[in-house]
N, C-alpha and C positions, 0 to 999 in steps of 0.2 A: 286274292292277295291276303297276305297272313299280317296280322299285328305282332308287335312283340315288343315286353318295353325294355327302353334302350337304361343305360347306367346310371342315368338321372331318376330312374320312374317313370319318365311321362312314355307316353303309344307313340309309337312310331309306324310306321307301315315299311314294310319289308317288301323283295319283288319274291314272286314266284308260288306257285301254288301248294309248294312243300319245299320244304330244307331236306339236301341231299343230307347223309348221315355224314360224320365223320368217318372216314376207313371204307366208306361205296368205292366199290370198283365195278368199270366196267371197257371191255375189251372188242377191239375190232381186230379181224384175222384177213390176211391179204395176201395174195401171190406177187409176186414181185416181178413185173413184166418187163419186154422190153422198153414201155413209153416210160417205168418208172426209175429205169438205169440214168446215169451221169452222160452228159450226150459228147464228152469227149473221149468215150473209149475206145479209141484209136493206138495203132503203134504199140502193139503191145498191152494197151489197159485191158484187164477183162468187164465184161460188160458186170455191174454191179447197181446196187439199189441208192439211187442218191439221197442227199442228206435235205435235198426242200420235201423230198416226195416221203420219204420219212416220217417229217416232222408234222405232214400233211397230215399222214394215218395219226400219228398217235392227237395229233390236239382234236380229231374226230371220237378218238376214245374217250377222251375226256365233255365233249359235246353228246354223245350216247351218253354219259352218266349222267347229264343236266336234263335230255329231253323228255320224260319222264314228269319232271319237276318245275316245267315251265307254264306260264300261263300260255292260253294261244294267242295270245299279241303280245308277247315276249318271244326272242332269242338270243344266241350269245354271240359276243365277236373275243377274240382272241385279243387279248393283253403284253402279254407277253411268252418268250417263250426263252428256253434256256438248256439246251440238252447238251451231251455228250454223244459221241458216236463215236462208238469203240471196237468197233468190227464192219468189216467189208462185207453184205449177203448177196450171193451170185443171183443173177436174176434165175426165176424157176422155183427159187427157194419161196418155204410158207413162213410167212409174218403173223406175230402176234402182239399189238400194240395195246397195253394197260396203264389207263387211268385209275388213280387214287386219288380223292378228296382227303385233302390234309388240313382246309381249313376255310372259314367263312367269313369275309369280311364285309357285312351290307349285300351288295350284289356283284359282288367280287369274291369269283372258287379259286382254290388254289387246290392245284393237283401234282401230284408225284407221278411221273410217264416215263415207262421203261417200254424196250421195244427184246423179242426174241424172235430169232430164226432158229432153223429146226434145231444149230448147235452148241447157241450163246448167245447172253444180254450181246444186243449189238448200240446200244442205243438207252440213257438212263438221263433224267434230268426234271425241271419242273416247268409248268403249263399256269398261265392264270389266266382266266376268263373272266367279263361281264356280263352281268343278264342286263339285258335292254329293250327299251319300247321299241316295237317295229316300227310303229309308226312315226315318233319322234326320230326314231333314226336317219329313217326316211327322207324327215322334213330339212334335217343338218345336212345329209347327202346333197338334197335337190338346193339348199342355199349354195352351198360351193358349187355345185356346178354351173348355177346361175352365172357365176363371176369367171366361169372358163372361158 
């Protein structure tokens, strides 16, 4: 865990075992099958890459840019997410989902995620993630579900 002092002066503790850079990017590449098409293309739809499975790959590219940078009893959970999806990719087609770090706030990244098929952005928008204790997380998990 890194210190670093906060606006005031004083030490703060920070999560993570390094601060991604500003401007780190990093990319996962995917073929676009048929588990990952919209399941109602029927009647004429062609079979195509849907918009959860999408968003899947890119907040992974953005999780590839954090793992690196984590302690090993931290990981992250997904905060928000906010894309555009600007084009149809037939399944068969290759995907290339990039994450950029555009900015840190505590334990909170904020990422820039565009997504390409082999012949256009299909896919452009932002990603914000938390780092968190695995373990505390855990423990919030196992309270709720105590009360299921």
């Amino acid at each position: 865990m890194l210190s670093f002092n906060n606006h005031r002066g004083s030490l703060i503790k920070k999560h993570m075992k390094s601060r991604p850079r500003i401007g780190e990017i990093a990319e996962v590449q995917f073929v676009a099958e048929d588990k990952h098409a919209i399941d109602f293309a029927t009647a004429g739809m062609p079979s195509v890459l849907s918009t959860p499975w999408l968003i899947w790959f890119m907040e992974h590219s953005a999780r590839k840019a954090m793992l690196p940078h984590l302690e090993a009893t931290e990981s992250t959970v997904g905060m928000n997410v906010d894309i555009d999806h600007l084009a149809a990719t037939p399944t068969g087609s290759k995907v290339n989902c990039k994450a950029q770090v555009l900015r840190i706030e505590d334990n909170k990244i904020h990422f820039k995620i565009e997504a390409f098929d082999e012949h256009e952005k299909v896919a452009s928008g932002l990603h914000k993630l938390a780092v968190v204790d695995k373990v505390r997380l855990a423990k919030r998990v196992e309270r709720k579900q105590k009360k299921i």
